[in-house]
Structure formats: structure tokens, C-alpha cells
Backbone as ProteinMPNN parsed JSONL, in Angstrom:
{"seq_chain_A": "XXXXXXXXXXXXXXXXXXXXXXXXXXXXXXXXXXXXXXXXXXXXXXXXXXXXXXXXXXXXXXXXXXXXXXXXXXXXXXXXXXXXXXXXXXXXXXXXXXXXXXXXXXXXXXXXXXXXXXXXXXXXXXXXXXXXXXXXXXXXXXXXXXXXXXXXXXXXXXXXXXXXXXXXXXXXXXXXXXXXXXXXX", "coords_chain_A": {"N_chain_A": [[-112.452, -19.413, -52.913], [-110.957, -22.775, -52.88], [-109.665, -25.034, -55.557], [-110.529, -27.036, -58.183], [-110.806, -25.517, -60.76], [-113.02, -26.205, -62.571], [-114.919, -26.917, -60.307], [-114.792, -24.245, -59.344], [-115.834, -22.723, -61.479], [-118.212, -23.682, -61.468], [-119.251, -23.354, -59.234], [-120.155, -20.886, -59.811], [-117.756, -18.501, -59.427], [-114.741, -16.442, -59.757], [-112.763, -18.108, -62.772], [-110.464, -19.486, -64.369], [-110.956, -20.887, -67.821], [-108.586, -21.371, -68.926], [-108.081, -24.452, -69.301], [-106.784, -27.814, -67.803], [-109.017, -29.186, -67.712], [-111.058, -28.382, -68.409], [-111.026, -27.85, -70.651], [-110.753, -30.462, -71.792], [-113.41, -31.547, -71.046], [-114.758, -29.627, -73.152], [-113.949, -30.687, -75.575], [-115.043, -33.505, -75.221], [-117.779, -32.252, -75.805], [-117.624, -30.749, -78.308], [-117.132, -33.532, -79.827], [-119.649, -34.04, -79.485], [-121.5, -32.387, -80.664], [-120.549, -32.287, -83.642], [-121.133, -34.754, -84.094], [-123.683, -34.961, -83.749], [-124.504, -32.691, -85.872], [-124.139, -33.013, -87.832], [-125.357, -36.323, -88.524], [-127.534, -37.636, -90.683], [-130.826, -35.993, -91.187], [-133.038, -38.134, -90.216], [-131.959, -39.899, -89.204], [-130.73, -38.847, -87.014], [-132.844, -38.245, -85.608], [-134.532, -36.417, -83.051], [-132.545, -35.589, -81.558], [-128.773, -36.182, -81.756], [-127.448, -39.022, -80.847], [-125.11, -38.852, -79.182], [-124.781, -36.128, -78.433], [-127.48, -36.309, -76.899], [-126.586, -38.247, -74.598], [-124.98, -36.386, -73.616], [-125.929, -33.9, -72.763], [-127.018, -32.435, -69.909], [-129.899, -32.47, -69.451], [-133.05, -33.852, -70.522], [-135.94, -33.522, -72.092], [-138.987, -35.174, -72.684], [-139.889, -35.509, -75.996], [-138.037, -33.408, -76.302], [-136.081, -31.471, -78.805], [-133.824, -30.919, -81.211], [-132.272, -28.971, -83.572], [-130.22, -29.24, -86.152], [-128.091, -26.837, -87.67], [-126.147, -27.143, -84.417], [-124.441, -25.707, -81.31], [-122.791, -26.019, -78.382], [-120.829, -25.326, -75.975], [-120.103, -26.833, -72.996], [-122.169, -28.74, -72.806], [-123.368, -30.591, -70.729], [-124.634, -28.668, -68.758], [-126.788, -27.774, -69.617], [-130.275, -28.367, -69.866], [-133.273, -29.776, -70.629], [-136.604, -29.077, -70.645], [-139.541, -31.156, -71.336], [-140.748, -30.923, -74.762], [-139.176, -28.892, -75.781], [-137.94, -26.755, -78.152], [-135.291, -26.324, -80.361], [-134.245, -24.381, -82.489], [-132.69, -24.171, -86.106], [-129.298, -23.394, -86.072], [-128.644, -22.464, -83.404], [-126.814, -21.649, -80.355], [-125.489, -22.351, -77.421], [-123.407, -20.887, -74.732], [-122.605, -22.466, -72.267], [-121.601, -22.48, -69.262], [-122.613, -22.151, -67.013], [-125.091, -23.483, -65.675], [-127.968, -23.849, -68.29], [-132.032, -23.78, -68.209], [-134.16, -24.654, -69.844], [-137.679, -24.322, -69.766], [-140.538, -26.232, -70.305], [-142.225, -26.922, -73.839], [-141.002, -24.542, -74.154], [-140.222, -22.56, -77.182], [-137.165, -21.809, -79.27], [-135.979, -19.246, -82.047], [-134.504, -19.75, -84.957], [-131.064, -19.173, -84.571], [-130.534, -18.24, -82.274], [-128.818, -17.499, -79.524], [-127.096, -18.167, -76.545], [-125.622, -16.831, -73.669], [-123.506, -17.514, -70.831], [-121.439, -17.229, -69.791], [-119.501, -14.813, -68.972], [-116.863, -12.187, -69.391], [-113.267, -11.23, -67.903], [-112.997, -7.685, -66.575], [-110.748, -6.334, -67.092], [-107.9, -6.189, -69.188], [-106.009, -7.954, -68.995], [-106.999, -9.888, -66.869], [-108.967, -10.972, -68.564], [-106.405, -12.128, -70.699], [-105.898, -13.645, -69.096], [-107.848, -15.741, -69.194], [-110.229, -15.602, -67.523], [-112.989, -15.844, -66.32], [-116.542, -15.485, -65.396], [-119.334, -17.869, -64.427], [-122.53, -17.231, -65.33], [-126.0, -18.307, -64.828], [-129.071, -19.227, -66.966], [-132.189, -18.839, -67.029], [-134.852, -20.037, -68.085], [-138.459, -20.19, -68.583], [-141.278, -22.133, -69.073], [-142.783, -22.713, -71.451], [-142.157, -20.487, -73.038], [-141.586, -18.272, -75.911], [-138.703, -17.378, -77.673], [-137.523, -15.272, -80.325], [-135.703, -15.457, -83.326], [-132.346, -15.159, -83.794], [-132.294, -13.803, -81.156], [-130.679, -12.737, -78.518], [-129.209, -13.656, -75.116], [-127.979, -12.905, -72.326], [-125.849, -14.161, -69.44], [-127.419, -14.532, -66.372], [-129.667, -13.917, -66.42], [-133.158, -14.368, -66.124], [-136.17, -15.76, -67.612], [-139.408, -15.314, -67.905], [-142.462, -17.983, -67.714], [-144.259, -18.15, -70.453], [-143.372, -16.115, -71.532], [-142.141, -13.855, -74.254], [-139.87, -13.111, -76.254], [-138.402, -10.608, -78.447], [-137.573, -11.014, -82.026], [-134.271, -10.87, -82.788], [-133.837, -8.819, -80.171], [-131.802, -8.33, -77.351], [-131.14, -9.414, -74.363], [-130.527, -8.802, -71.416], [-131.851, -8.596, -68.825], [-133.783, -9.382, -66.079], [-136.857, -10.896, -67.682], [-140.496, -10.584, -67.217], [-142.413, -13.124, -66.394], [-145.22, -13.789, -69.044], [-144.573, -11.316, -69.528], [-143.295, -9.676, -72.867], [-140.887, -8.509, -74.381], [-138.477, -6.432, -76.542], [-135.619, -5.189, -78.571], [-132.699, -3.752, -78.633], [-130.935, -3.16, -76.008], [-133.312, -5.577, -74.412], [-136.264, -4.034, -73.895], [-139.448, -3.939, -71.844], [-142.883, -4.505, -73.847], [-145.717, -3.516, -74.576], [-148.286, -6.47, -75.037], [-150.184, -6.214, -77.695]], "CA_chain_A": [[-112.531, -20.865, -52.928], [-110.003, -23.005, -53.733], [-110.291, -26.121, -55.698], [-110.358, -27.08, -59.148], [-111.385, -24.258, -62.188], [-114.28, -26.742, -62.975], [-115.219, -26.592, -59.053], [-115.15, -22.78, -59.142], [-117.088, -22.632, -62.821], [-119.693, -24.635, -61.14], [-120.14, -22.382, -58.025], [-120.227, -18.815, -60.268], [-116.909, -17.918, -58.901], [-114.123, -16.394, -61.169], [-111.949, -19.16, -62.714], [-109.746, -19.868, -65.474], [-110.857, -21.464, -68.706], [-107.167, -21.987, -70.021], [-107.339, -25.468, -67.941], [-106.901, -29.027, -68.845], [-110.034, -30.483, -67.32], [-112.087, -27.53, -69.068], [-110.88, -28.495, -71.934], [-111.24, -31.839, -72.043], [-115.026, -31.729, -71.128], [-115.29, -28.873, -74.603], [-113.48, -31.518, -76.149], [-116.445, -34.275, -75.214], [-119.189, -31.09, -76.188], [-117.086, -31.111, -79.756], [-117.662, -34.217, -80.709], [-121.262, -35.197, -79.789], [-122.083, -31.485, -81.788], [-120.322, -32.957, -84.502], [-122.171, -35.792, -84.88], [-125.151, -34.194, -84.344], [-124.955, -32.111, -87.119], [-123.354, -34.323, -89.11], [-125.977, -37.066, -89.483], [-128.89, -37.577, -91.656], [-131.773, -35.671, -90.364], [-133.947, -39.22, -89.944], [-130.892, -40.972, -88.272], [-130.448, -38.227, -85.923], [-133.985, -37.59, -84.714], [-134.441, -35.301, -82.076], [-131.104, -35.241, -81.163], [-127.808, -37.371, -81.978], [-127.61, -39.934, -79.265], [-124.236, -38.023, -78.143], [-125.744, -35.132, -77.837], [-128.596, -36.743, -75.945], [-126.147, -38.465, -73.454], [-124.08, -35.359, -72.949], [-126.723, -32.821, -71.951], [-127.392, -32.553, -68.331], [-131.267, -33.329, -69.112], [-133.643, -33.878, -71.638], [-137.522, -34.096, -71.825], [-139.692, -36.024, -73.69], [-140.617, -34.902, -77.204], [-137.261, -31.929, -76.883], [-135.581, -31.37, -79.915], [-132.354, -29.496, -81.022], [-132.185, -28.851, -84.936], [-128.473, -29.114, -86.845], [-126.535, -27.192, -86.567], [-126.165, -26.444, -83.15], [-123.237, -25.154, -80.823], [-122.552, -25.634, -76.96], [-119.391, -25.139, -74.971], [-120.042, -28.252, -72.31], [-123.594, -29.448, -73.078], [-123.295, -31.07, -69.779], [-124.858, -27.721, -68.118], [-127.722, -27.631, -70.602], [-131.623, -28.79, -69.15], [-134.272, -28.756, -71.611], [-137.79, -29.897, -70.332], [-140.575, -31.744, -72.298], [-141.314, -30.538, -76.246], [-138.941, -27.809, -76.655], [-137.656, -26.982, -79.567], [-134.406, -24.975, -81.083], [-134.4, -24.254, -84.688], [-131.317, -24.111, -86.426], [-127.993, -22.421, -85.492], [-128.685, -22.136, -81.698], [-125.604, -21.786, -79.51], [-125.234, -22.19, -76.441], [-122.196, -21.378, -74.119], [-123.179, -22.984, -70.753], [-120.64, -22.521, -68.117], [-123.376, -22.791, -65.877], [-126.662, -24.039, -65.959], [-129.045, -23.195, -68.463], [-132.641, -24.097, -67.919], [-135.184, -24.212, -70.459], [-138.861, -25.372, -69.447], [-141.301, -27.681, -71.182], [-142.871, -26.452, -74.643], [-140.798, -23.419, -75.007], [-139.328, -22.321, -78.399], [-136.13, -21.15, -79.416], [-135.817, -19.198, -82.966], [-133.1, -19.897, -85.433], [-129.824, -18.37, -84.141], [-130.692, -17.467, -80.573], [-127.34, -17.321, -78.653], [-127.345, -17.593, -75.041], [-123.741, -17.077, -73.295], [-123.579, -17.896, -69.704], [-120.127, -16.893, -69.602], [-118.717, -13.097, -68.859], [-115.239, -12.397, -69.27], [-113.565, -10.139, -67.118], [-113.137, -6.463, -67.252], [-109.272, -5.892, -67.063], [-107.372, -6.826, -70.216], [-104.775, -9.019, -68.043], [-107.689, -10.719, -66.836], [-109.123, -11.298, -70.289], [-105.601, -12.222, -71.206], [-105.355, -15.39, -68.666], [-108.602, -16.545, -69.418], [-110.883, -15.746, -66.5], [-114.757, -15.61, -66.946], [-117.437, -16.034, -63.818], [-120.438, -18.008, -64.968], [-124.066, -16.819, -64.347], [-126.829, -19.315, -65.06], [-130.036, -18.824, -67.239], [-133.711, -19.631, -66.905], [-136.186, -19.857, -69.393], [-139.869, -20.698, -68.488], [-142.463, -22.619, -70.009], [-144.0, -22.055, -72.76], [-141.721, -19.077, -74.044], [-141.19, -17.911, -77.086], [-137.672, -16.337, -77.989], [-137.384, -14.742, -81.379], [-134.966, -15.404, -84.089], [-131.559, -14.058, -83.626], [-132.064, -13.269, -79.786], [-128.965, -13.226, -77.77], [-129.618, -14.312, -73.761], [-126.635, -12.976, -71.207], [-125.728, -14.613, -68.172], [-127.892, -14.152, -65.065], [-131.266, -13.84, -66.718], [-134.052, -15.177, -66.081], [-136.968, -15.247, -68.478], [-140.702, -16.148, -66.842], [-143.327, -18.627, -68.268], [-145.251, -17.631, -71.372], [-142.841, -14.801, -72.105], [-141.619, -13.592, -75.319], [-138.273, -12.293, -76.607], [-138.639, -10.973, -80.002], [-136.514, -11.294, -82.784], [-132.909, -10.019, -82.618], [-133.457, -8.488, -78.926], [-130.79, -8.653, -76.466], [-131.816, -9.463, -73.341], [-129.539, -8.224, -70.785], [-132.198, -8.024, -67.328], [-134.968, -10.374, -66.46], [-138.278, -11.217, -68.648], [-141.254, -11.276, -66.206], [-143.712, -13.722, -66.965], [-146.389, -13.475, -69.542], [-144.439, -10.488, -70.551], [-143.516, -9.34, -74.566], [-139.44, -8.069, -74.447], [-137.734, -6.632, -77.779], [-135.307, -4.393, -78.79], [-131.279, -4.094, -77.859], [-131.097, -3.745, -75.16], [-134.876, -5.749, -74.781], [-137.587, -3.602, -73.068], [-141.002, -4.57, -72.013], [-143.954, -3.781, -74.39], [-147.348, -3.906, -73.989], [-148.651, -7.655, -76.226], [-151.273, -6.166, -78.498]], "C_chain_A": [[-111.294, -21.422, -53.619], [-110.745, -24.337, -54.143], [-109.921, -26.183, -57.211], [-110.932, -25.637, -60.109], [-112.845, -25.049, -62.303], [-115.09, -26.834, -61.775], [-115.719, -24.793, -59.031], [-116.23, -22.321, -60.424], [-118.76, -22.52, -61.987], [-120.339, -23.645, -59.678], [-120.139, -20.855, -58.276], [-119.083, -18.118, -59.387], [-115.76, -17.612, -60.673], [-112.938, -17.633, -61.392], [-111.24, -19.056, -64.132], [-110.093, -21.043, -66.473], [-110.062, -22.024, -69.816], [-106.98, -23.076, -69.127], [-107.329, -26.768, -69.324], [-108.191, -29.998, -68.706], [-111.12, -29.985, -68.43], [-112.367, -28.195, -69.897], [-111.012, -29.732, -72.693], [-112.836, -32.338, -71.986], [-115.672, -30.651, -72.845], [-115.025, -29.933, -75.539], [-114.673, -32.429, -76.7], [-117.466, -33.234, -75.811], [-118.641, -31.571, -77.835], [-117.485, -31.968, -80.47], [-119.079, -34.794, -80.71], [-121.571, -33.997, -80.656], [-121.729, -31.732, -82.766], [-120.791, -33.437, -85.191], [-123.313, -35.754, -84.574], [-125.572, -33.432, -85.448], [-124.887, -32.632, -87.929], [-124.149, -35.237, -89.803], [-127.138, -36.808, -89.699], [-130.034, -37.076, -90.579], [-132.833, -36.959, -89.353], [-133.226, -40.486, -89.399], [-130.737, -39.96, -87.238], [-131.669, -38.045, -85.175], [-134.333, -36.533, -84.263], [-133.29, -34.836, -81.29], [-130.253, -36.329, -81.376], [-127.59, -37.478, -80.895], [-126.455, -39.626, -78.349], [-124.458, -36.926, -77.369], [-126.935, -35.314, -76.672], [-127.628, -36.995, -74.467], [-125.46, -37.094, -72.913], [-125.02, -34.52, -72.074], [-127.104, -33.539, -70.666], [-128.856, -33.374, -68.045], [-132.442, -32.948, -70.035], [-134.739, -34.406, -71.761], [-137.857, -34.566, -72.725], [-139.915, -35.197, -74.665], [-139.226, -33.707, -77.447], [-136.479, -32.067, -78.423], [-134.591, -30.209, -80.49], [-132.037, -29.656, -82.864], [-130.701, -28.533, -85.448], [-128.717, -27.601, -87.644], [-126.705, -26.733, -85.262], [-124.703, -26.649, -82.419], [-123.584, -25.449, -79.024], [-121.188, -25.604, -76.32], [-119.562, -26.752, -74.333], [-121.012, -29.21, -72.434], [-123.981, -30.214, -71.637], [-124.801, -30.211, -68.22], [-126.845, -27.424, -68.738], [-129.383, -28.761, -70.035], [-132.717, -28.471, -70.014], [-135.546, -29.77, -71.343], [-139.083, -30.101, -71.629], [-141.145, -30.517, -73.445], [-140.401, -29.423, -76.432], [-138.06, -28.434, -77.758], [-136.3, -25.296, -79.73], [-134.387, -25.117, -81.833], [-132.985, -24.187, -84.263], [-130.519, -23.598, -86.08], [-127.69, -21.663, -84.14], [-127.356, -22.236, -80.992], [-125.681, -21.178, -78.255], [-124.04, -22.304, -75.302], [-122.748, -21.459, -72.236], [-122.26, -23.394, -69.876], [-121.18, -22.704, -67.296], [-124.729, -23.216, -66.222], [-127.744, -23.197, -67.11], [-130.085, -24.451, -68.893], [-133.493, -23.8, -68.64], [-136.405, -25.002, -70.483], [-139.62, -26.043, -70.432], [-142.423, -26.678, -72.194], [-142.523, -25.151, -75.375], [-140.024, -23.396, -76.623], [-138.266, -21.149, -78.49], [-136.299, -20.51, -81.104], [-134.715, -19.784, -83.642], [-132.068, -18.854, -85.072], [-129.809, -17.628, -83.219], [-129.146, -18.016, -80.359], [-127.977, -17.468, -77.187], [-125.699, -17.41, -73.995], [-124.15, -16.485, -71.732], [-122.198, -17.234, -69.068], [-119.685, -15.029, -69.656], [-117.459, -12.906, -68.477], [-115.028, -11.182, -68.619], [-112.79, -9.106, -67.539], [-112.097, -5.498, -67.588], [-108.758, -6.98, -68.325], [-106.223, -7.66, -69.604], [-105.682, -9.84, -67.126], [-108.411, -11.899, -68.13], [-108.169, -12.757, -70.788], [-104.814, -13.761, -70.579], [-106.357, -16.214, -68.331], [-110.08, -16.35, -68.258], [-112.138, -15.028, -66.674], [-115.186, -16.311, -65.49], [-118.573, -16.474, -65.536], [-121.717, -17.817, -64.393], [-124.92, -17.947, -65.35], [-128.075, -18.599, -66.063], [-131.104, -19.906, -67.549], [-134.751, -19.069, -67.666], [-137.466, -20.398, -69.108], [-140.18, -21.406, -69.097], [-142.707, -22.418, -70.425], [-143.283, -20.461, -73.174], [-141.242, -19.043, -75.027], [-139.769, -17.171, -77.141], [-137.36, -16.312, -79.561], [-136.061, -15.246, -81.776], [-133.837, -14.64, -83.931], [-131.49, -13.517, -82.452], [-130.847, -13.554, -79.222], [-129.342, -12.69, -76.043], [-128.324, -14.41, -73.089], [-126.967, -13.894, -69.797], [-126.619, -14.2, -67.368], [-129.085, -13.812, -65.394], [-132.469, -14.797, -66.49], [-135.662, -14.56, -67.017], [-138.279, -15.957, -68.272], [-141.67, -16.464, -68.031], [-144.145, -17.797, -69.245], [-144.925, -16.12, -71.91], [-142.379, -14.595, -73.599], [-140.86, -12.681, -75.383], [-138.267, -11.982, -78.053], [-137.498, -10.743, -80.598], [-135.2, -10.178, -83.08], [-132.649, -9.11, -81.168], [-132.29, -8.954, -78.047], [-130.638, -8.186, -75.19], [-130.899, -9.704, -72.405], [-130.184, -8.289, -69.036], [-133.258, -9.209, -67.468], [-135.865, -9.844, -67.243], [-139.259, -11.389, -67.393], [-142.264, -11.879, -66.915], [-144.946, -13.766, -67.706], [-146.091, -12.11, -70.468], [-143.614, -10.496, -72.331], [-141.933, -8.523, -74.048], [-138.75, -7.818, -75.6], [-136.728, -5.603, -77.577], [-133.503, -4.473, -78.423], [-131.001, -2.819, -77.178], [-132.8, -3.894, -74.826], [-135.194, -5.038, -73.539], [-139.113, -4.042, -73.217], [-141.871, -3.694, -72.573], [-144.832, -4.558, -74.025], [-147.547, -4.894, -75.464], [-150.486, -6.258, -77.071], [-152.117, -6.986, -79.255]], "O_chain_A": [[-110.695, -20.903, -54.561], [-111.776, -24.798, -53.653], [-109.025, -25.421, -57.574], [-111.613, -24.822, -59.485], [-113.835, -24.351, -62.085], [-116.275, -26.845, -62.108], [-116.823, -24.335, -58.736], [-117.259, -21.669, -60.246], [-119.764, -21.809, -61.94], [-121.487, -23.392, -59.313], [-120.13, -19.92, -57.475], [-119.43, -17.199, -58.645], [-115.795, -18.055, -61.821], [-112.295, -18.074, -60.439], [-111.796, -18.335, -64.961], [-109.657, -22.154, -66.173], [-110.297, -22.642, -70.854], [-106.087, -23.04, -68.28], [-107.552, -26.868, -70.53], [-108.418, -31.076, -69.255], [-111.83, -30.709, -69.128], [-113.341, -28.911, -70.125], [-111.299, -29.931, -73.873], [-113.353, -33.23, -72.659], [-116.704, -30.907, -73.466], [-115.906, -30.132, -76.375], [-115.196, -32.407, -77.815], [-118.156, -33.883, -76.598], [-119.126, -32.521, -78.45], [-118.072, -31.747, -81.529], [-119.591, -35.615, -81.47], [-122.036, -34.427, -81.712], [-122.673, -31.449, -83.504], [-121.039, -33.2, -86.373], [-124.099, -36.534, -85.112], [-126.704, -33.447, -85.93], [-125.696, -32.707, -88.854], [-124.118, -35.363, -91.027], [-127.806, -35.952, -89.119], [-130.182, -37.547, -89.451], [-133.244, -36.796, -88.204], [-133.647, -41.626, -89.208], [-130.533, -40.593, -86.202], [-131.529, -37.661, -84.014], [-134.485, -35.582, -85.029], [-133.21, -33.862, -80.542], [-130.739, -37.452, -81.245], [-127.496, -36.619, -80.017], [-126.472, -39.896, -77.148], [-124.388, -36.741, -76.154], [-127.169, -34.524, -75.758], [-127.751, -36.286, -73.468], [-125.486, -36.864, -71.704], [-124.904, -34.458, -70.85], [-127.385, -34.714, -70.429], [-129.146, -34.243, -67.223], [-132.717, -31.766, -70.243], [-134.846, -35.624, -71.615], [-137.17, -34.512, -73.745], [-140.168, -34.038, -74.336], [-139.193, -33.108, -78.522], [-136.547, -33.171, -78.963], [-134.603, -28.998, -80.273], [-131.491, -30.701, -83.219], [-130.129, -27.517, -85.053], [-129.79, -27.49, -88.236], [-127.52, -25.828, -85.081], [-123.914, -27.52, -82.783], [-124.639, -25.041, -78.539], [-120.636, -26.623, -76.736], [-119.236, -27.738, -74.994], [-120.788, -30.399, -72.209], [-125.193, -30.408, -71.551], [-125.466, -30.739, -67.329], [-127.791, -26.935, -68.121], [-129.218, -29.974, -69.912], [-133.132, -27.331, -70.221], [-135.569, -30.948, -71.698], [-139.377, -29.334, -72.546], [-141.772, -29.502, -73.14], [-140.766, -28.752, -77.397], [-137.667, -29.537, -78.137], [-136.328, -24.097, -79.452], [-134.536, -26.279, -82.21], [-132.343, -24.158, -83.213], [-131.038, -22.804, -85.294], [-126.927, -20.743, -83.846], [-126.807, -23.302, -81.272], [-125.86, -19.995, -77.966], [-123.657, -23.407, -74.912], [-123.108, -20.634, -71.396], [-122.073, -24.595, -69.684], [-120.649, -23.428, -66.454], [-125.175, -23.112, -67.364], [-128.24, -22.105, -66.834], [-129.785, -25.499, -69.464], [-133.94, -22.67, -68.444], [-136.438, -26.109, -71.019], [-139.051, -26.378, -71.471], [-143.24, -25.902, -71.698], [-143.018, -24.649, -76.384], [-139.314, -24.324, -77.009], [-138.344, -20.008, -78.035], [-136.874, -21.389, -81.746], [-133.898, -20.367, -82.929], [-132.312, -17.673, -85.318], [-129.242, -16.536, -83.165], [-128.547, -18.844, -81.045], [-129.051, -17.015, -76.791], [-124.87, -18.32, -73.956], [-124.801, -15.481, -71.446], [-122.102, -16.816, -67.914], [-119.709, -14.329, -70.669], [-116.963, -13.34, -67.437], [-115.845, -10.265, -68.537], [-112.031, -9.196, -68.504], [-112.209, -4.382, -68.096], [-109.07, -8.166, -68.439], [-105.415, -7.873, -70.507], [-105.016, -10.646, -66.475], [-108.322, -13.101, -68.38], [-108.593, -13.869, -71.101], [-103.941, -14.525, -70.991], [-106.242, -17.152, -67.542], [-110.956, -17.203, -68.391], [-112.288, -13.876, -67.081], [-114.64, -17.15, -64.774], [-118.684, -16.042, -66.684], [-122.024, -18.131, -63.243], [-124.496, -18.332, -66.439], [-128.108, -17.37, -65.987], [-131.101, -21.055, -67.991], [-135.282, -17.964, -67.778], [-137.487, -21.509, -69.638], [-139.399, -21.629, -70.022], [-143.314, -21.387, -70.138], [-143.941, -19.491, -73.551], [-140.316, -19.83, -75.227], [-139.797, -16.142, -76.467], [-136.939, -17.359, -80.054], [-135.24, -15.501, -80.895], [-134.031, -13.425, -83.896], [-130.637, -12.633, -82.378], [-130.124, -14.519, -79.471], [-129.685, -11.536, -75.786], [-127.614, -15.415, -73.083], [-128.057, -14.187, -69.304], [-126.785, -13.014, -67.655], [-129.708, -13.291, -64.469], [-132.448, -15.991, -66.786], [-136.109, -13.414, -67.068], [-138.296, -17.174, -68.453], [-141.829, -15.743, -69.016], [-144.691, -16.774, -68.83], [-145.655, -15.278, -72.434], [-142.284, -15.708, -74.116], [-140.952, -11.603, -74.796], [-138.148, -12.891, -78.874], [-136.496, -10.346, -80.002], [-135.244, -9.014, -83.477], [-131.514, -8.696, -80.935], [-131.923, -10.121, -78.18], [-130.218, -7.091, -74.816], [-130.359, -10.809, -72.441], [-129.419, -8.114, -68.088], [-133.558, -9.822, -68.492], [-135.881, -8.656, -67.564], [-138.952, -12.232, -66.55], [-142.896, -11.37, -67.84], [-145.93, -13.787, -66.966], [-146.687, -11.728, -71.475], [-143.474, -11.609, -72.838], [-142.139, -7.811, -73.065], [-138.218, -8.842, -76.029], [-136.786, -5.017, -76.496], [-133.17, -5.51, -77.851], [-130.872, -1.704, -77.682], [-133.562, -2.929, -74.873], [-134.68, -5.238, -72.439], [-139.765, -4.362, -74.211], [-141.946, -2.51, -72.245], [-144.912, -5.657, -73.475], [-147.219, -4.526, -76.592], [-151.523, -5.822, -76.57], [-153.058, -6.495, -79.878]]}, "name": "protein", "num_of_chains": 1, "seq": "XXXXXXXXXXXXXXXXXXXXXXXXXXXXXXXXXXXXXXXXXXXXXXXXXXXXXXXXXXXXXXXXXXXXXXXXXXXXXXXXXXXXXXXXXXXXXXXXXXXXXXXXXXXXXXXXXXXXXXXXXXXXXXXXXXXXXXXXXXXXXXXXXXXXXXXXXXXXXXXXXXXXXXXXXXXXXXXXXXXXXXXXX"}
């Protein structure tokens, strides 16, 4: 494809993140995280109102706890009541999708972004983005870290510090690095 870098981002092709448009949309991410963290818990709410406009889409009742981190925020979908605790970062080159009621721990990661596998690729910036989907009603543990191209099904759980590398199926219990499914007891 040809086209812009932010064109190819957007359709999971490989592209170059040394651009100027990139950059200018991290730029915009920069400062609404800023001043999201920045102000008073009871002036910021549920999210600082930059933060609010930036993200792609934002349900009733969601809520994103200071400090928090995203690359474009633009990419970012978070349906009715969730919730990230503190120190969440998210790099969202492409879509990520988190449904209504789930919870995030403090210092989940999720990185959307995979750089590529030749050091002269690396070296001029070029990352494909894969998307991630988070169900309803899931739980992800403290400290989880959420690669590209996952998808993680309704009422699942990710427990704390796993690194979740393959899908989550629904309803199931995932820990460990790299996370495997256990049986919920």
C-alpha cells in the first residue's frame, strides 16, 4: 500500500513511526496525559476532559486513574464502567477495545505495536500494528502486559504479572509468562 505512514498504521501494514504526522498526533496524546495526571483528583474526575476528547470512545461511568500513558489515545475504546487503576499504559497503534465493566490492575501494559525483526528495520523505525480486544466483564491482574493481536473473551481473567502473548477464551482464568489457561477453582 502506498499512502501515508498513518494510512498504513491504520490498516496493520508495516510503516514508519519516524514521521511527522505520527508525531504530531503523540504530540496531541502528550499533552491531554499531562493534564490528566496533572490535575486534582476531584477536578479531573473520571478522566481529564483532554483525555476524554482524545480517546476514540468512552462509556458511561469509564474511568482512567493518574497516572496513565498512551501513544495516540485516539485508537483507545473503552465501553461503559471500566476502570484502570494507576500506571496503565497503553501503546495503541491500532485499536484497542475494552468492553463495558471490565477492570484493568495497576500497571497493566498493553502494546499494540511490534517492531520489526531486522536491526536495520528497527533502526528506521518500522513497527506493524495488531489491535487488541478485551471483553466484558474481565478482569486483568496487576502488572499484566497484553501484546498485539490478542484477543481476550468476556468474563476472562489475566492474573497478575502474566504475559499474555495468544488469545484468552471466554470465561477462562490465564496466568503465568507466557499466560496459560488454568482451571478457576
Amino acid at each position: 500500500m502506498t499512502g501515508s505512514e498513518r494510512a498504513k498504521m491504520a490498516a496493520g501494514e508495516w510503516y514508519t513511526c519516524l514521521d511527522d504526522e505520527l508525531e504530531a498526533l503523540r504530540a496531541l496524546a502528550r499533552d491531554a496525559v499531562f493534564e490528566h495526571n496533572c490535575l486534582p483528583p476531584r477536578q479531573r474526575g473520571n478522566l481529564g476532559p483532554g483525555l476524554k476528547a482524545l480517546l476514540g470512545g468512552v462509556g458511561d461511568g469509564a474511568r482512567v486513574e493518574a497516572p496513565f500513558h498512551c501513544a495516540y489515545g485516539l485508537n483507545i475504546f473503552l465501553g461503559d464502567g471500566v476502570f484502570l487503576n494507576a500506571g496503565c499504559t497503553i501503546l495503541d497503534t491500532a485499536a484497542v477495545r475494552i468492553g463495558k465493566g471490565t477492570l484493568l490492575g495497576p500497571n497493566v501494559q498493553i502494546y499494540c505495536a511490534e517492531h520489526h525483526r531486522q536491526a536495520a528495520g528497527r533502526q528506521a523505525g518500522l513497527e506493524i500494528a495488531r489491535p487488541v480486544e478485551i471483553g466484558a466483564h474481565a478482569w486483568i491482574g496487576g502488572s499484566a502486559i497484553i501484546l498485539g493481536g490478542v484477543t481476550i473473551g468476556e468474563g476472562a481473567i489475566v492474573g497478575a504479572g502474566a504475559v499474555v502473548t495468544r488469545d484468552v477464551p471466554a470465561n477462562e482464568t490465564a496466568v503465568g509468562n507466557p499466560a496459560r489457561p488454568v482451571k478457576r477453582g
